[in-house]
C-alpha positions in Angstrom: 27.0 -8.3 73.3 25.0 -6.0 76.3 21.6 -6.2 76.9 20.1 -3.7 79.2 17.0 -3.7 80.8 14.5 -0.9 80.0 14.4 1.4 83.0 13.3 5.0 83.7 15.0 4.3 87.2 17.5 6.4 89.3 19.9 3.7 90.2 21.1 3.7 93.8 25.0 3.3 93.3 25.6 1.9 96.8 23.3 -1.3 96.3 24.3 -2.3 92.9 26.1 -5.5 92.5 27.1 -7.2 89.9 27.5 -11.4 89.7 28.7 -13.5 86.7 27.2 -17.0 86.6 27.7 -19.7 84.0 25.3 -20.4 81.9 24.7 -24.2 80.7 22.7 -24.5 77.7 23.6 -21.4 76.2 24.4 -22.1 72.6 22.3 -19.7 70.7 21.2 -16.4 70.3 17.9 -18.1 71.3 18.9 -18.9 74.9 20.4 -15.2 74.5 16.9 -13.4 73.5 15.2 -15.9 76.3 17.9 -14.8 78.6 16.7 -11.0 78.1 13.1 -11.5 78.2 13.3 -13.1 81.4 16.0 -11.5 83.4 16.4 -8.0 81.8 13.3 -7.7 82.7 13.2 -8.8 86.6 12.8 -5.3 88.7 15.9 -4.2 89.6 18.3 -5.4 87.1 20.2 -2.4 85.4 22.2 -3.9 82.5 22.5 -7.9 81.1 25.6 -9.0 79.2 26.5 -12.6 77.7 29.1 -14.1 76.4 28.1 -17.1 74.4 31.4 -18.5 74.1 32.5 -18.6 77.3 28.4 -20.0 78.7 28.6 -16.7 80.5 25.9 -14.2 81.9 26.9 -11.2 83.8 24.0 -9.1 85.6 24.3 -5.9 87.2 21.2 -5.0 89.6 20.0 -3.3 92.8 20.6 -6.3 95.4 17.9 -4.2 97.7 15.0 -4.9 95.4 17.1 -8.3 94.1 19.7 -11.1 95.0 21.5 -13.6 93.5 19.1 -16.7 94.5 16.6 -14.9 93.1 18.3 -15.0 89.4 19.4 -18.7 89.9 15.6 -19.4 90.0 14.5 -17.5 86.8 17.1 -19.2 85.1 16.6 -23.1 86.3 13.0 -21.8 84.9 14.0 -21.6 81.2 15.4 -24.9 81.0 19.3 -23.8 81.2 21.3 -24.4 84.3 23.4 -22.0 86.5 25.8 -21.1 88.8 27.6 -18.9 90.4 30.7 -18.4 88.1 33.4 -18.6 90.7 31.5 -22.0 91.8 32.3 -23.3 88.4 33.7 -26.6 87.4 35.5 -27.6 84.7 33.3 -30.0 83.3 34.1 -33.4 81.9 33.1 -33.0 77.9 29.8 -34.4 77.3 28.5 -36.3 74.6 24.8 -36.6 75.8 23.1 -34.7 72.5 25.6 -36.3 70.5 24.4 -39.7 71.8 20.4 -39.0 72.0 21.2 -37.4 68.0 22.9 -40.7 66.8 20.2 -43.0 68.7 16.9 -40.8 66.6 18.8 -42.0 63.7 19.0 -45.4 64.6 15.6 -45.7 65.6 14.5 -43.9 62.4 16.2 -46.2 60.3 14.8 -49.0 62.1 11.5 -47.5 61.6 11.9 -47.3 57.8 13.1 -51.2 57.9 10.4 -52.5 60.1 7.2 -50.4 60.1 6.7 -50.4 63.4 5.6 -47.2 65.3 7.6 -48.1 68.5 10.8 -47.6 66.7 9.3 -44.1 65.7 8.4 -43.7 68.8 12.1 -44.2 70.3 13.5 -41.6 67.6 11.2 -38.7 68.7 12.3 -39.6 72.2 15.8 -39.4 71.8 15.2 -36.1 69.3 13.7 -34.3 71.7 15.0 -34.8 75.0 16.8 -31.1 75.1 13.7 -29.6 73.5 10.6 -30.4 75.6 11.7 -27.9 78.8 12.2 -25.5 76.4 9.1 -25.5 74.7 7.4 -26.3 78.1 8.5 -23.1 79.0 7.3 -20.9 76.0 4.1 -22.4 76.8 4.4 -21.3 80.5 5.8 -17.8 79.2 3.6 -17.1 76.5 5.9 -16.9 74.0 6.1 -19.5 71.2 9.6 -20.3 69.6 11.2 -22.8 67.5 11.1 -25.0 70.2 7.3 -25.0 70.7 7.1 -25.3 66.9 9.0 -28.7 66.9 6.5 -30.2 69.5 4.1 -29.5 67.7 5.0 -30.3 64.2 6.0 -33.9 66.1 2.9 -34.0 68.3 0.6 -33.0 65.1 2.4 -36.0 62.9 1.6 -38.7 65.4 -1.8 -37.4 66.0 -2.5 -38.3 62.6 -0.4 -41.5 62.6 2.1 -40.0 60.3 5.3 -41.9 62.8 8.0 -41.6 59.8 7.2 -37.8 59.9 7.2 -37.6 63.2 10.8 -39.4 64.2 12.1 -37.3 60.8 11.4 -34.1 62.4 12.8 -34.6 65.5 16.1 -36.5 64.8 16.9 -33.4 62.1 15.9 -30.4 64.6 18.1 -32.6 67.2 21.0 -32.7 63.9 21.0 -28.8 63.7 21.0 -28.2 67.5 24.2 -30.2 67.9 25.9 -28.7 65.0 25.1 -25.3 66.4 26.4 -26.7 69.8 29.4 -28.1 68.7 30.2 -24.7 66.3 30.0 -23.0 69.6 32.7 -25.6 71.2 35.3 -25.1 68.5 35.2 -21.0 69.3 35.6 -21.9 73.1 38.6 -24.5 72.2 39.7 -21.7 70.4 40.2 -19.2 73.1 42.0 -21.8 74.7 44.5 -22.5 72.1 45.0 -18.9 72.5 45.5 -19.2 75.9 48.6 -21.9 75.3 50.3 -19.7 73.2 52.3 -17.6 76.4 53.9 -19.1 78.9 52.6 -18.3 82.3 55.5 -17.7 84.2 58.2 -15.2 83.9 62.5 -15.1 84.7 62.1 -11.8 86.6 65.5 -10.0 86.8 66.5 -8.1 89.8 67.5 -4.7 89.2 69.6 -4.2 92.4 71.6 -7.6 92.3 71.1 -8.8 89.2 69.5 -12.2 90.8 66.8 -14.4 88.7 63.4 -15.0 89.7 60.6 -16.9 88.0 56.5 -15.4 88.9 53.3 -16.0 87.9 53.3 -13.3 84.8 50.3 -11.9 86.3 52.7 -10.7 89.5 55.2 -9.1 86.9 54.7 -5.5 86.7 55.1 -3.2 83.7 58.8 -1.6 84.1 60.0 -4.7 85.7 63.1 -6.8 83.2 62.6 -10.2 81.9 65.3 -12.7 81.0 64.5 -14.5 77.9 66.8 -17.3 77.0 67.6 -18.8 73.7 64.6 -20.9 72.3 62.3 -19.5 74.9 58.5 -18.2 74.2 58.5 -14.6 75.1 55.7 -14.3 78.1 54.9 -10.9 78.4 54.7 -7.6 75.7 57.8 -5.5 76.4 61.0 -3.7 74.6 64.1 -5.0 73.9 66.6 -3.4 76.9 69.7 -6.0 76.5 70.7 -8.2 73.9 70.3 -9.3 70.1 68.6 -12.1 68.2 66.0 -13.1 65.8 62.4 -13.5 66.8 59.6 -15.6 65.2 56.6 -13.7 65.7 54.6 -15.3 63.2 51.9 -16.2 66.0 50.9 -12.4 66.1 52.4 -10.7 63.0 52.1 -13.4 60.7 55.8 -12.7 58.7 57.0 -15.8 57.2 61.2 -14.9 58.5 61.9 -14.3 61.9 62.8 -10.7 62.7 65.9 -9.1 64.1 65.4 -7.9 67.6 67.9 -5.0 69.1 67.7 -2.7 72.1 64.7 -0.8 71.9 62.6 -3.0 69.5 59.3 -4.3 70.6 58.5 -7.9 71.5 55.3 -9.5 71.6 54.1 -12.1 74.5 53.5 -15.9 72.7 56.7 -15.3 69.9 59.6 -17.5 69.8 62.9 -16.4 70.3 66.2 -17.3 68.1 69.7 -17.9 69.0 70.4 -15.3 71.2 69.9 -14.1 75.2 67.4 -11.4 75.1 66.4 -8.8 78.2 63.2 -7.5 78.1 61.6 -4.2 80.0 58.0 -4.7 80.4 55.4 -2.1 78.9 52.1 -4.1 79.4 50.5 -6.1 81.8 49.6 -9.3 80.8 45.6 -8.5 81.3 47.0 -5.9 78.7 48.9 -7.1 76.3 48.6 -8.0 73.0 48.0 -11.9 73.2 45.3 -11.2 75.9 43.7 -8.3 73.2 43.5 -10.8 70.5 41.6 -13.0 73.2 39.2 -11.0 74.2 38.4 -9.8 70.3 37.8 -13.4 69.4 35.5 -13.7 72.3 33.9 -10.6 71.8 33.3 -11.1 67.9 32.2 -14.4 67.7 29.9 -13.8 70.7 28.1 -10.7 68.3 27.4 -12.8 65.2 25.3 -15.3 67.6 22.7 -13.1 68.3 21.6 -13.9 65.2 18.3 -15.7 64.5 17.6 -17.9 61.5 14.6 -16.9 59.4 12.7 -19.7 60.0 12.8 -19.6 63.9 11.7 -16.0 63.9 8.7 -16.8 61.5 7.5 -19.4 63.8 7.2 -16.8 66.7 3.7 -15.2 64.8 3.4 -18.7 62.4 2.4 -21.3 65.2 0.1 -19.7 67.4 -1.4 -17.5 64.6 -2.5 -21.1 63.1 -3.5 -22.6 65.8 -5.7 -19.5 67.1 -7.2 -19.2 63.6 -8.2 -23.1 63.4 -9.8 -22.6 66.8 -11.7 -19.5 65.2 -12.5 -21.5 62.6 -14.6 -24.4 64.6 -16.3 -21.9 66.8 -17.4 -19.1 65.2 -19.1 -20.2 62.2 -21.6 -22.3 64.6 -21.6 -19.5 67.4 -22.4 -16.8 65.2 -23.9 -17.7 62.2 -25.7 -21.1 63.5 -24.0 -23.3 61.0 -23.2 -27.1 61.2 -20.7 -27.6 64.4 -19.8 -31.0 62.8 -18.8 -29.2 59.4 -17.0 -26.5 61.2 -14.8 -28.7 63.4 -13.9 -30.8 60.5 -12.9 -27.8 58.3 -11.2 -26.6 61.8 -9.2 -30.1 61.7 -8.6 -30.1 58.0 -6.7 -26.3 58.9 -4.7 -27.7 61.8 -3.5 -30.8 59.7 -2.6 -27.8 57.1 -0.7 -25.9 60.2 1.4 -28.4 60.7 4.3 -26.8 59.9 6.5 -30.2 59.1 7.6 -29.2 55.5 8.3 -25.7 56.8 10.5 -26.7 59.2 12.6 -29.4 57.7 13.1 -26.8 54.6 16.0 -25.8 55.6 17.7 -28.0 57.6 17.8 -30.9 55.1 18.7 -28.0 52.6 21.8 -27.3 55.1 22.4 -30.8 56.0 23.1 -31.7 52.1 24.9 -28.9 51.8 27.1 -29.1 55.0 27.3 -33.2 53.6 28.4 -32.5 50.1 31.1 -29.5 51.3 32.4 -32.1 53.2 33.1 -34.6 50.5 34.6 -31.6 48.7 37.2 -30.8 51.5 35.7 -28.4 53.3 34.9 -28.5 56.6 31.7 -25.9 57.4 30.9 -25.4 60.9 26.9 -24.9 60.9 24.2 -24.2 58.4 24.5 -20.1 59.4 28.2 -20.1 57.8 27.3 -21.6 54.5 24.0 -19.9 53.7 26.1 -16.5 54.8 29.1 -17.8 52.3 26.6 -17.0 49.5 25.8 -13.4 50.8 29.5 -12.3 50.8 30.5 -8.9 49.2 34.1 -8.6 50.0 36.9 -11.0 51.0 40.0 -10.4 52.9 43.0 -13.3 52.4 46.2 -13.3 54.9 49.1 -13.3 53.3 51.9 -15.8 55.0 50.2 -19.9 54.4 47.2 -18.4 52.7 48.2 -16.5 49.5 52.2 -18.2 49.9 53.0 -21.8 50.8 53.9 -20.3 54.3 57.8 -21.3 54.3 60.8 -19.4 52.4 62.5 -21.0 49.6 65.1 -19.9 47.6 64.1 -17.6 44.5 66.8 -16.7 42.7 70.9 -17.5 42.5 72.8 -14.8 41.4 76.5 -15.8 41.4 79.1 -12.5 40.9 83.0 -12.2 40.5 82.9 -15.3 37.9 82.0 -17.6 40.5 79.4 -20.1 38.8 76.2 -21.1 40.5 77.8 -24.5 41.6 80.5 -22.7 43.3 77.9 -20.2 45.0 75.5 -23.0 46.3 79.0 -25.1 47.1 80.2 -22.2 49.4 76.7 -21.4 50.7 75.5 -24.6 51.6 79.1 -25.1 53.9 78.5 -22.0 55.8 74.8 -22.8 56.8 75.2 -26.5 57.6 75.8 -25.1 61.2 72.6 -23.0 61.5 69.2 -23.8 62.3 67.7 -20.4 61.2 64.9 -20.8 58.4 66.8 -19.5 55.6 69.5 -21.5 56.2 67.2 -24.2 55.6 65.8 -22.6 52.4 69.6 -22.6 51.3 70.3 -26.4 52.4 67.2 -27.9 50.8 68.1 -26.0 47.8 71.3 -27.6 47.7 69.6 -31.3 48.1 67.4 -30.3 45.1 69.9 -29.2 42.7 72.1 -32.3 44.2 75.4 -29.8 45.4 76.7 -31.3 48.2 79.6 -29.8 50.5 81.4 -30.3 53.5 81.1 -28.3 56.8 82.8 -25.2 57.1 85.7 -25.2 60.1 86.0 -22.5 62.8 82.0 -21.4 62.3 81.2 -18.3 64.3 77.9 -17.0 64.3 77.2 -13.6 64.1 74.0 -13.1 66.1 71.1 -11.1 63.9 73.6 -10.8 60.9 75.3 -13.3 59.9 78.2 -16.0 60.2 81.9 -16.2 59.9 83.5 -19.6 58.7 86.7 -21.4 56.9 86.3 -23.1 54.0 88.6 -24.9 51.9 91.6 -23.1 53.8 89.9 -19.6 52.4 87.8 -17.5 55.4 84.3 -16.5 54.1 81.3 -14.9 55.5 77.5 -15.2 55.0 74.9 -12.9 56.0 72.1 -10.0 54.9 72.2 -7.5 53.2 73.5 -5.1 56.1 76.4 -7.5 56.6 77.5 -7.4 53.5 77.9 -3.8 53.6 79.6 -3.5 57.0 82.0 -6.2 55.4 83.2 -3.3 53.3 82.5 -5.7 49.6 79.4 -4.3 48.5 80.2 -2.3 44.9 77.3 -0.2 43.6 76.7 -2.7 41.3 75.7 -5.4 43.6 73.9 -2.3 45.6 71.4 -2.3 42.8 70.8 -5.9 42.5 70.1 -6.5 46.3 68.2 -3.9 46.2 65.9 -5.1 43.4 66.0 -8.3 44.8 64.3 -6.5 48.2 62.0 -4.5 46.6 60.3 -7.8 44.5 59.9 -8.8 48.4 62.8 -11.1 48.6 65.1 -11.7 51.3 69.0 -11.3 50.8 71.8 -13.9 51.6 75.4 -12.7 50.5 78.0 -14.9 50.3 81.8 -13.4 50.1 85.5 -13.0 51.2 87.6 -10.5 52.5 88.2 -9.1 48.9 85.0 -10.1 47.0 81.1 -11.5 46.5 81.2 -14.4 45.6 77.2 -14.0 44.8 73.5 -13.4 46.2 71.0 -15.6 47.3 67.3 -14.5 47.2 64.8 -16.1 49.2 61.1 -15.6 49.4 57.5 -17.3 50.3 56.5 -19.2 47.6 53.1 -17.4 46.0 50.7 -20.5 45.6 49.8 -22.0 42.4 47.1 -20.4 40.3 46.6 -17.8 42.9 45.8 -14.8 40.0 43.5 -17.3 38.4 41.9 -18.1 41.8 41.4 -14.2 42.5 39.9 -13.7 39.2 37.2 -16.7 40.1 36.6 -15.1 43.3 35.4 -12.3 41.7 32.9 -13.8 38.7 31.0 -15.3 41.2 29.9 -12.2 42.2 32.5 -10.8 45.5 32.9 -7.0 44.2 36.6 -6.5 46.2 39.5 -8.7 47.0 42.1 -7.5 49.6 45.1 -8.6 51.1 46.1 -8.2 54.6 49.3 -9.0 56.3 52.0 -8.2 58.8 54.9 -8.5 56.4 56.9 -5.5 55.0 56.0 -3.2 52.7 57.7 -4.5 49.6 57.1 -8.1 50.3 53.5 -7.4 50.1 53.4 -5.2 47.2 54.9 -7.8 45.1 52.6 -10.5 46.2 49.7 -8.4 46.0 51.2 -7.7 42.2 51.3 -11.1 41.5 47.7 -12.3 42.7 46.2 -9.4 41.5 44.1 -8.5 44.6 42.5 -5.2 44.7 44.7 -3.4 47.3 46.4 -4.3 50.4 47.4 -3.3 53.6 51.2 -4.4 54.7 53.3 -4.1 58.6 49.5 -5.0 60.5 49.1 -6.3 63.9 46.4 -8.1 65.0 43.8 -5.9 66.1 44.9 -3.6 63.2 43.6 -6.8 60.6 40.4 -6.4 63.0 40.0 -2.7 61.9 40.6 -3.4 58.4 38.3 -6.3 58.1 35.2 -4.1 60.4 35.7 -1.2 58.1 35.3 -3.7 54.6 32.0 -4.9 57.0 30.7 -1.1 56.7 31.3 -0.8 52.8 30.0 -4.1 52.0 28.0 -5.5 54.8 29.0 -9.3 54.6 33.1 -10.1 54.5 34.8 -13.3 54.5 38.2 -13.7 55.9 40.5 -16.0 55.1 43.6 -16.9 57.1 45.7 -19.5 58.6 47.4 -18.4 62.0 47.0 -17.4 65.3 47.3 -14.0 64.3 44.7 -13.7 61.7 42.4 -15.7 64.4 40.8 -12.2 65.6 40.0 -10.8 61.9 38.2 -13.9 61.5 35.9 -14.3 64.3 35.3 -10.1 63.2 34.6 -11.0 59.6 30.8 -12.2 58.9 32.3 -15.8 57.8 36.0 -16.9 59.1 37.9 -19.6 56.7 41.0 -21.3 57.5 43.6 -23.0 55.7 42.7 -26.3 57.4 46.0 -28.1 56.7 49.2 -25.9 57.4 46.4 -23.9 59.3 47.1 -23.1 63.3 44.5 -24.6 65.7 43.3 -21.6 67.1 42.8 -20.4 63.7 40.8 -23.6 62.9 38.9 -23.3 65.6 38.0 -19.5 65.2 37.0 -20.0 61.7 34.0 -20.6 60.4 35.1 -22.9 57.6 38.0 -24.6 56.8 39.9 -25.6 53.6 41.2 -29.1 54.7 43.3 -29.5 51.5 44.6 -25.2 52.0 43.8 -25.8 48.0 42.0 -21.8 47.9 40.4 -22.5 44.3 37.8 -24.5 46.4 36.5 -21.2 47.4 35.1 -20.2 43.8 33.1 -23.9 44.0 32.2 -22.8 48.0 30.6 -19.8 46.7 28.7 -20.7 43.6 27.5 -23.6 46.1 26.5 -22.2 48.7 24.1 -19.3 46.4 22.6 -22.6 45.2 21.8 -24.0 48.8 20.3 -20.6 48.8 17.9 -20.8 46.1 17.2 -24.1 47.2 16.2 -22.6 50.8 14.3 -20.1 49.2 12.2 -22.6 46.9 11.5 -25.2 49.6 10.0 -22.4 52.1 7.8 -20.9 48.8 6.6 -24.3 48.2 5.8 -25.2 51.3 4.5 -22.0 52.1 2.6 -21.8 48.7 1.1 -25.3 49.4 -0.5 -24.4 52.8 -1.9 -21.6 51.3 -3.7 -23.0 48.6 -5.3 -25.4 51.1 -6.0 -22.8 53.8 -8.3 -21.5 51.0 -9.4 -25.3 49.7 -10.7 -25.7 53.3 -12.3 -22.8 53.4 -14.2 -23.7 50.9 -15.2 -27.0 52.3 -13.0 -28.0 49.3 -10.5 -30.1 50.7 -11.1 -33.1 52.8 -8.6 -34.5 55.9 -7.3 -37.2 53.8 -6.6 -34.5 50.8 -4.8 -32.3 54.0 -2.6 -35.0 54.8 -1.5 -36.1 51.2 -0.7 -32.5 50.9 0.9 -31.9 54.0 3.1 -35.2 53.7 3.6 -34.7 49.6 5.0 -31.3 50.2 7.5 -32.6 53.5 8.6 -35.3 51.2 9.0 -32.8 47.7 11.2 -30.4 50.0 13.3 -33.1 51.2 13.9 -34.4 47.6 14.5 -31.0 46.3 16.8 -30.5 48.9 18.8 -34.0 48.7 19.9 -32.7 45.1 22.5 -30.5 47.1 24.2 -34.2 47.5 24.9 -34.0 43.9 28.4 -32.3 43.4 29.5 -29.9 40.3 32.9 -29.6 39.7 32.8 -26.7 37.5 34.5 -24.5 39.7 36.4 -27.1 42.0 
């Protein structure tokens, strides 16, 4: 997110700088607009830019008209802190608004039991401690904000002894301020989880001698050879120059097998690698490569959607001091002008500003979200901040990851097709021998198979592994082999027959496990992701409540994904993506529809997430990083809670949009009762606290829970 100064200016190249400093505070596109207003606007600053999940501002301006000091000033002056961003610490988490927001509800509660306006007195207090230099100053400034209109609202409600209204205001602007804050914290844990996923040093081989050297990655050049042992994470991107062995790259691609690796494939910095010794010639830095891309389009995304600003907040900008100056218009005109009673005047004057108060206005919506984030919660879902559920109910379009999202996320065994008259006893027998060795993930299909169908065998003798293809083993004095499909046919045993049912096998998305001898198959084994249960019923409720196109992106193979997306009965999908290709898919389904939801559950789908307008993850089998970058998350990874999500959240919607009518509505009609010397103080204040209490009530039905689509 940029945000340049307006300038006519010739900038002189040899006195612009540029400085980053780290912004504490800065949470919200709020801080972000205040930000721009006050230092896009100092003389001499050419361009702004922040980064809202890293608390980071980064200014380039003419240091002979500006300096550094200068800026450190103008921010203190907001009521956010700064610094120098290489004179950072790493700060010790802090739990002060979490504190001050639990202490307003103590003392509210306390209130409520006791009557007694001290206890009201402590809520407001504690509600407002991070608010007051804010709204102090948009008074200095000129600029009223959200901010100004809380102090107000609060200041207004114990000017006319209304204390419960008051300490309620506060302790729920304080609620939605540290939900907003702590939304903001789970994208920054994010980036680190994504961080953690490479290692950060690298065995560096020597091309002369053939010696090993471990470096920092970032002093590993591209062209330079890697050593990547058995087991290891892969640290930097690169091509396979020596060696063979099955990666997991689920991290970045998201397929559910590991994949073969031979000289010339392409690795990927933060995979896993199998059984086997691997050399690898770099072709990316590690500022470049595709672990440190996905980084920076989590950070770059989620800092975009910030910028925006809640209805309500932006409303208040022309609301509060339109009010206030119109009151004041109010009790001095009349009597200035037209000679009329100055008593009369000032009261009808008062009777407005009692009106103004904007109490039932403001806690609208955040008792609306509050009830709604509450009775998510009890539903299994975990929703990070109001923005994300009332945007759930604006969604056009959703995009699901395949792998742990539309599957169960771990291969099983499909089908058993024994051959030669071998029966499917005799198949599993001889299966479940050879892979009692391995550790590979199919081989782990095959064994829990075994343990389910209650086959039990023992170990082959003599096991030799056959690295990316396969194994060789004695069994009950006869010498078999086990392996894919491309083993079997360099074994020399594959008829036509069995040609055509591996091949069908493969092109329903399944993965191939022959078993045979040096003279026959003894059978196939299929394995596959399992699709979830009720996934084409769940796709169909998607789409009644209202999303116009389902679509299914993933980094599996072709004919995996086609029969998945078969089966669920999505509306197309794209197969073989990498990460920032999910990004383009998900950006261009933003332009058709406008608002997209993403729904994933790995590190890889992390980036597509934080793109999409709301990010959900599978909260259970779910990675962090994913977690953290979505918006939502499923805690159960039970996806037909996403029909109920969406019906839901278009009700918190309507209730939103009945609360800020009425209370709207209700001002109105007493803007005009006053007017018309129609309405007395009292009659303001019934009204005023009637319709704060009517919103909140309307608003607490959210609590209530309909399982119709659950």
């Amino acid at each position: 997110m940029v945000l340049k100064a307006k300038s006519t200016r010739h900038w002189n190249k040899a006195s612009l700088k540029t400085d980053s400093y780290h912004i504490e505070g800065l949470h919200c596109g709020h801080e972000v607009a205040l930000l721009k207003k006050v230092i896009g606007s100092l003389d001499g600053v050419e361009s702004l830019e922040c980064n809202l999940v890293q608390e980071k501002m980064t200014v380039s301006y003419d240091s002979s008209k500006l300096n550094s000091s200068e800026i450190l000033a103008q921010v203190q002056a907001t009521g956010m802190r700064a610094k120098l961003w290489e004179k950072r610490r790493e700060k010790k988490k802090s739990h002060g608004r979490l504190i001050l927001t639990l202490l307003s509800a103590l003392f509210l509660i306390l209130g409520l039991i006791f009557h007694h306006y001290l206890f009201y007195l402590g809520a407001i207090v504690c509600g407002v401690v991070y608010v007051v230099p804010k709204a102090y100053f948009s008074v200095r400034s000129i600029r009223p904000d959200m901010n100004l209109l809380m102090i107000i609202a609060i200041l207004g409600a114990i000017g006319i002894q209304e204390w419960v209204e008051g300490a309620t205001v506060a302790f729920l602007f304080s609620l939605a301020l540290l939900l907003e804050q702590w939304s903001v914290g789970r994208a920054r844990k994010a980036i680190s989880a994504l961080m953690d996923l490479a290692p950060t040093r690298a065995r560096v081989v020597n091309s002369d001698n053939g010696e090993l050297k471990e470096l920092e990655v970032e002093q590993v050049g591209v062209g330079e050879t890697l050593l990547i042992r058995p087991g290891e994470k892969i640290p930097m991107d690169g091509v396979v120059s020596h060696g063979i062995s099955s990666v997991d790259q689920s991290p970045i691609t998201g397929e559910s097998i590991p994949v073969l690796k031979e000289v010339g494939d392409e690795l990927f910095a933060g995979t896993l690698n199998g059984d086997g010794a691997l050399e690898c010639k770099v072709t990316k830095s590690a500022q470049e490569g595709t672990l440190a891309r996905m980084i920076r389009l989590v950070e770059e995304a989620r800092s975009k959607r910030s910028e925006s600003e809640q209805w309500v907040e932006t409303f208040a900008r022309y609301y509060t001091p339109i009010m206030l100056s119109f009151a004041l218009l109010v009790m001095v005109v009349p009597p200035l002008i037209f000679s009329m009673a100055w008593f009369d005047w000032i009261y009808r004057g008062l009777v407005l500003l009692v009106i103004a108060c904007p109490c039932a206005l403001v806690i609208s919506t955040p008792v609306s979200i509050v009830s709604g984030l509450t009775a998510a919660a009890r539903n299994g879902i975990l929703i990070k901040g109001g923005i994300y559920l009332e945007e759930v109910g604006q969604l056009q379009a959703l995009a699901l990851d395949k792998t742990g999202t539309l599957t169960y996320g771990h291969p099983e065994v499909q089908k058993l097709v024994p051959l030669n008259e071998h029966t499917i006893e005799q198949l599993m027998e001889r299966a479940i021998a050879l892979e009692k060795p391995s550790e590979h993930p199919l081989a782990r299909a095959i064994l829990k198979k075994g343990e389910e169908m209650g086959i039990t065998a023992n170990s082959a003798q003599n096991y030799q592994a056959i690295r990316g293809k396969g194994a060789l083993a004695t069994f009950q004095g006869h010498l078999y082999w086990i392996g894919s499909h491309r083993f079997m046919h360099e074994m020399k045993q594959e008829t036509p027959f069995i040609h055509e049912q591996a091949l069908a096998l493969e092109d329903a998305g399944h993965s191939i496990v022959a078993i045979g001898t040096d003279d026959h198959v003894c059978g196939l084994i299929s394995i596959a992701d399992t699709p979830r249960k009720l996934i084409r019923e769940t796709i169909e409720a998607i789409r009644e409540t209202g999303i116009n196109e389902v679509v299914m992106l993933t980094g599996d193979n072709e004919p995996t994904a086609r029969a998945l997306a078969t089966h669920a009965g999505v509306d197309y999908y794209l197969a073989e993506l990498l990460p920032e290709e999910k990004v383009r898919a998900v950006l261009a389904l933003v332009k058709k529809w406008g608002k997209v939801g993403m729904v994933g559950d790995g590190v890889n789908d992390a980036p597509a997430m934080a793109a999409a307008t709301v990010g959900f993850a599978m909260g259970g089998m779910g990675t962090d990083a994913a977690i953290e970058t979505a918006d939502i998350a499923l805690m159960s990874d039970d996806l037909t809670k996403l029909p109920w999500l969406f019906h839901y959240s278009r009700r918190v919607l309507r209730i939103i949009k009945q609360n800020i009518t009425f209370a709207l509505g209700v001002k109105a009609l007493f803007i005009g009762l006053a007017l018309l010397n129609m309405a007395t103080l009292w009659m303001a204040i019934a009204a005023d606290t009637g319709a704060t209490m009517l919103v909140i009530f309307n608003a607490l039905r959210l609590l209530r829970i309909k399982t119709k689509y659950s």
